[in-house]
C-alpha positions as CSV (number, residue, x, y, z in Angstrom):
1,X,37.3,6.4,15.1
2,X,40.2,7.1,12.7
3,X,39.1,5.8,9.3
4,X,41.5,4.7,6.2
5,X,39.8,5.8,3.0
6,X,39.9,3.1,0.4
7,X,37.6,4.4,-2.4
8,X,39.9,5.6,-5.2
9,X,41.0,9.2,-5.6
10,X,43.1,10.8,-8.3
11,X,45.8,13.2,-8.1
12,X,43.9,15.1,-11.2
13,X,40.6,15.9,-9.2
14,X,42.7,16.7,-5.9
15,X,41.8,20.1,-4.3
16,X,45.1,20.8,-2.7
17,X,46.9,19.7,-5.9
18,X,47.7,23.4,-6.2
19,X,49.9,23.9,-3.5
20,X,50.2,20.4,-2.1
21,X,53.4,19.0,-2.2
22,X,53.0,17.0,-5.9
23,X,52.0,20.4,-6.9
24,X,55.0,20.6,-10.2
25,X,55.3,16.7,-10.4
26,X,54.7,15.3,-14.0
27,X,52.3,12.7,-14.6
28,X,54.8,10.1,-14.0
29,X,56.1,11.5,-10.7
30,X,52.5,11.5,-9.6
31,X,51.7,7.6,-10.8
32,X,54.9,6.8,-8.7
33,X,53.7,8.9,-5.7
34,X,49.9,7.2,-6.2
35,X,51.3,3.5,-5.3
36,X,52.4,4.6,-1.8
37,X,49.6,7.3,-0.6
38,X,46.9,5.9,1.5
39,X,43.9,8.5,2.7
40,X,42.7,8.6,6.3
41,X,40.0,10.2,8.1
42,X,40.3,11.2,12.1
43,X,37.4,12.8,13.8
44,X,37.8,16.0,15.4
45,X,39.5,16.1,18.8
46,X,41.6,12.9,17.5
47,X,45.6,12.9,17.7
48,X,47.0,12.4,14.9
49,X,50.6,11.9,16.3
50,X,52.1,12.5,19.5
51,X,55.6,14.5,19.8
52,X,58.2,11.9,20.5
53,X,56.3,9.2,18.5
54,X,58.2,7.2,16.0
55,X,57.0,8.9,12.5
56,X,56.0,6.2,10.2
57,X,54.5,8.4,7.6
58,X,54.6,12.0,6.2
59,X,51.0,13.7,5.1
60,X,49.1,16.7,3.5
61,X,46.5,17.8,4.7
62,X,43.2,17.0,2.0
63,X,40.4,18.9,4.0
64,X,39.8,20.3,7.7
65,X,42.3,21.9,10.4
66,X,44.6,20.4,12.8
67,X,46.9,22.3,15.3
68,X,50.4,21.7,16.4
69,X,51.7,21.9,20.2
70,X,54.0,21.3,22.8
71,X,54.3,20.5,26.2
72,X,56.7,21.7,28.4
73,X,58.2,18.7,31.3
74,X,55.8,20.4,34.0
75,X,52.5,19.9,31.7
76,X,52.1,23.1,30.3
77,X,51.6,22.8,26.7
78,X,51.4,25.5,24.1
79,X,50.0,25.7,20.2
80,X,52.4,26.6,17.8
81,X,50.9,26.3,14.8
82,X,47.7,25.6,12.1
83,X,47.7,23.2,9.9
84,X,45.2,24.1,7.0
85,X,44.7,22.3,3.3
86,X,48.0,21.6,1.5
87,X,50.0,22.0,4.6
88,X,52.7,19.0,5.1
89,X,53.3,16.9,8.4
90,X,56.3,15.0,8.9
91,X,60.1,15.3,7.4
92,X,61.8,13.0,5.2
93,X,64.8,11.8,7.3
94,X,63.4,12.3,11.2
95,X,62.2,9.7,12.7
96,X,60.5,11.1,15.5
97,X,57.5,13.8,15.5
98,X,58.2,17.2,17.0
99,X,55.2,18.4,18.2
100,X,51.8,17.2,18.7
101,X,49.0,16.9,16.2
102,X,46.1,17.1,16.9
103,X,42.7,17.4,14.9
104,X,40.4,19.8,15.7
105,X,37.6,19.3,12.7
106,X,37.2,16.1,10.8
107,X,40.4,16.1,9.4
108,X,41.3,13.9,6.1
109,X,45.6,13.5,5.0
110,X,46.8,12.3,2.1
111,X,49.3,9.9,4.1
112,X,52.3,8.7,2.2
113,X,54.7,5.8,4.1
114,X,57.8,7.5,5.1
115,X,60.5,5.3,3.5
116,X,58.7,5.1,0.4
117,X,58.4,8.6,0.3
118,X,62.0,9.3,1.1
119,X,62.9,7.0,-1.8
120,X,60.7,8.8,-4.4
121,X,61.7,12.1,-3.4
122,X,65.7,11.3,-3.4
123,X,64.7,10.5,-7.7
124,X,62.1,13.4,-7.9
125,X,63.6,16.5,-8.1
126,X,59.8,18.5,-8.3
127,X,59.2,17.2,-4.7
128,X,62.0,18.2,-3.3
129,X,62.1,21.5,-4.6
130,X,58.6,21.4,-3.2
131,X,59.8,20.4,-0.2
132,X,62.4,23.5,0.0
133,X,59.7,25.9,-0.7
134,X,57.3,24.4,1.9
135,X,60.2,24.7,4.5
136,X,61.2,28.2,3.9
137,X,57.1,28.9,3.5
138,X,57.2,27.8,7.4
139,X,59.9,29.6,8.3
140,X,58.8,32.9,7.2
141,X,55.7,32.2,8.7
142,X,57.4,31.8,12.3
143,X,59.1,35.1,11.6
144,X,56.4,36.6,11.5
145,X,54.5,35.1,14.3
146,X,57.4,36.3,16.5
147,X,56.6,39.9,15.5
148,X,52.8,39.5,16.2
149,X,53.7,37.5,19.7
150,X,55.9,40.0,20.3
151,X,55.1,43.2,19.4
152,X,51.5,43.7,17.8
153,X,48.8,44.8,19.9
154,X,45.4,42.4,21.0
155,X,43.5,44.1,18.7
156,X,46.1,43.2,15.8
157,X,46.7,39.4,16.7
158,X,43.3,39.1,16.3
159,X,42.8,40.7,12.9
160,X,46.5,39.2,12.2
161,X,44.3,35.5,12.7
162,X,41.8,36.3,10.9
163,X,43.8,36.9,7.9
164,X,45.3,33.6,7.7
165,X,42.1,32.3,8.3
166,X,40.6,34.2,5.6
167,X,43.2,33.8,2.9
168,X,43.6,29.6,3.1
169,X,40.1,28.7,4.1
170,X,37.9,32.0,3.2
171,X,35.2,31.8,0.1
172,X,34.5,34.8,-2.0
173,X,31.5,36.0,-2.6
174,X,30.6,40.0,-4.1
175,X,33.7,42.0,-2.4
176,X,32.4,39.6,1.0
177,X,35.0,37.0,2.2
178,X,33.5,34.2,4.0
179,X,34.6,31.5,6.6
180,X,34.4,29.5,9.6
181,X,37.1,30.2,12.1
182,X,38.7,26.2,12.7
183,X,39.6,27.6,16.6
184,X,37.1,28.1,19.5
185,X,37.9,31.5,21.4
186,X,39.4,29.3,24.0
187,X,42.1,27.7,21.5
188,X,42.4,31.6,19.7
189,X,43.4,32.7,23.2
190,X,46.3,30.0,23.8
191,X,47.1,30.3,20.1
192,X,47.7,34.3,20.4
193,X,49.1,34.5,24.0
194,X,45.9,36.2,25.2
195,X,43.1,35.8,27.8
196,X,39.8,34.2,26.1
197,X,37.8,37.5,27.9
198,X,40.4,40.0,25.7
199,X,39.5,37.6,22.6
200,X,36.1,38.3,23.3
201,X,36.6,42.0,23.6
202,X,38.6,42.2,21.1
203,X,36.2,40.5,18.6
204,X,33.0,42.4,19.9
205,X,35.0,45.5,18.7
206,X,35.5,44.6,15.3
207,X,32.0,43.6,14.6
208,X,30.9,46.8,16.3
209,X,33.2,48.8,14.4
210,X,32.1,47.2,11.0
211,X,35.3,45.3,10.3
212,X,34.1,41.8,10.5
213,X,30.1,40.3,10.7
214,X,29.8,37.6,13.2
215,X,27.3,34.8,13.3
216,X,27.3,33.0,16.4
217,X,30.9,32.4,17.7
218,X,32.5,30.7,14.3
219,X,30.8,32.3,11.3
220,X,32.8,35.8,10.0
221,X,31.9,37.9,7.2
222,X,35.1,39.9,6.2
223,X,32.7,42.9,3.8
224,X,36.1,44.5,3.5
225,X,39.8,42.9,3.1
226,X,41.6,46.0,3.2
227,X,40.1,47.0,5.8
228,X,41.3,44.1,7.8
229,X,44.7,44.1,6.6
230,X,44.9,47.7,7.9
231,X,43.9,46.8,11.4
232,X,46.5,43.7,11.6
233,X,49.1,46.3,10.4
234,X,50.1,44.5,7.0
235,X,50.4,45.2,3.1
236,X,48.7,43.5,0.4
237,X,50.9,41.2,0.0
238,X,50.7,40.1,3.5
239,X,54.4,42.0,5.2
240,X,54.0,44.0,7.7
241,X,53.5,48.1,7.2
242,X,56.7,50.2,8.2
């Protein structure tokens, strides 16, 4: 059952604050942004908000995963996308959703009422440049999942994954990165475009070849970064390797 959170929260204690999209507001900006936010809880497996659906509110996500898909007029449907902590749903001036979104662990938003929202951000210049940022953050993040649909091998989509897995929801401890992967192999395979057997495979062979420590089918132990970011084919800083 979806659940709106009523105990109070403050934008000062926020872990998304960061990055969210009040990240560069003042203290006043964020006292006119606290009247209109409302939290809410939906268990996993819950849809948040069907493509099509009138979009009554925008969000950032506080805590858990959600994914984003499609479906095609004959059924098929297709993830597109991740949503992890600090990432944005909704637009300021569309009024209908664009994909689907749906939770897949117990996912919390910071929910914010659309035309409220719209008015504060038209006389807060922070969010909207926050809003900028976040937009062309997405779009080079579909640039590059066209080169790893497109042209990295199985072996790299999956080390490509487990990347962006380990960089927004990885902990650090020693030189060991640590995290639970938000996808079953199932999802990973429609995610990546592959079969859930080459996932499989494909994971088996990094743990044998001492890139990544499984335990059980979610846990991953990353001893070595740079290791992984050689075998997704990308740079430090996250491009990919010429």
């Amino acid at each position: 059952m979806t659940q709106i959170d009523l105990s109070p929260k403050t934008c000062a204690n926020c872990p998304i604050r960061p990055r969210a999209i009040c990240s560069r507001c003042t203290a006043d900006e964020l006292l006119e942004l606290d009247k209109i936010k409302y939290y809410k809880t939906y268990p996993a497996g819950a849809s948040v908000v069907l493509m099509g659906d009138p979009m009554t509110f925008v969000a950032s996500v506080v805590s858990g995963v959600a994914t984003l898909s499609r479906s095609m007029i004959d059924g098929r449907m297709q993830m597109v996308g991740l949503l992890l902590p600090s990432d944005f749903i909704g637009r300021p001036g569309r009024d209908k959703a664009s994909y689907d979104v749906t939770a897949v662990s117990e996912l919390t938003l910071c929910h914010f009422h659309k035309k409220q929202f719209e008015k504060v951000t038209h006389a807060t210049p922070h969010v909207q440049e926050r809003l900028v940022e976040i937009a062309l953050d997405e779009l080079d993040a579909a640039r590059e999942w066209m080169l790893l649909l497109g042209r990295k091998t199985a072996r790299e989509k999956i080390a490509s994954f487990l990347l962006i897995c380990a960089r927004r929801l990885g902990r650090k401890e020693g030189e060991s990165l640590h995290l639970e992967l938000p996808l079953t192999r199932d999802a990973m395979s429609d995610y990546l475009g592959l079969t859930i057997e080459t996932v499989s495979r494909q994971m088996a062979a990094l743990k044998r070849d001492g890139v990544l420590i499984l335990e059980g089918t979610r846990k991953v132990t990353i001893p070595d970064f740079s290791r992984l970011l050689d075998e997704a084919g990308d740079d430090s800083d996250g491009a990919t390797l010429s």
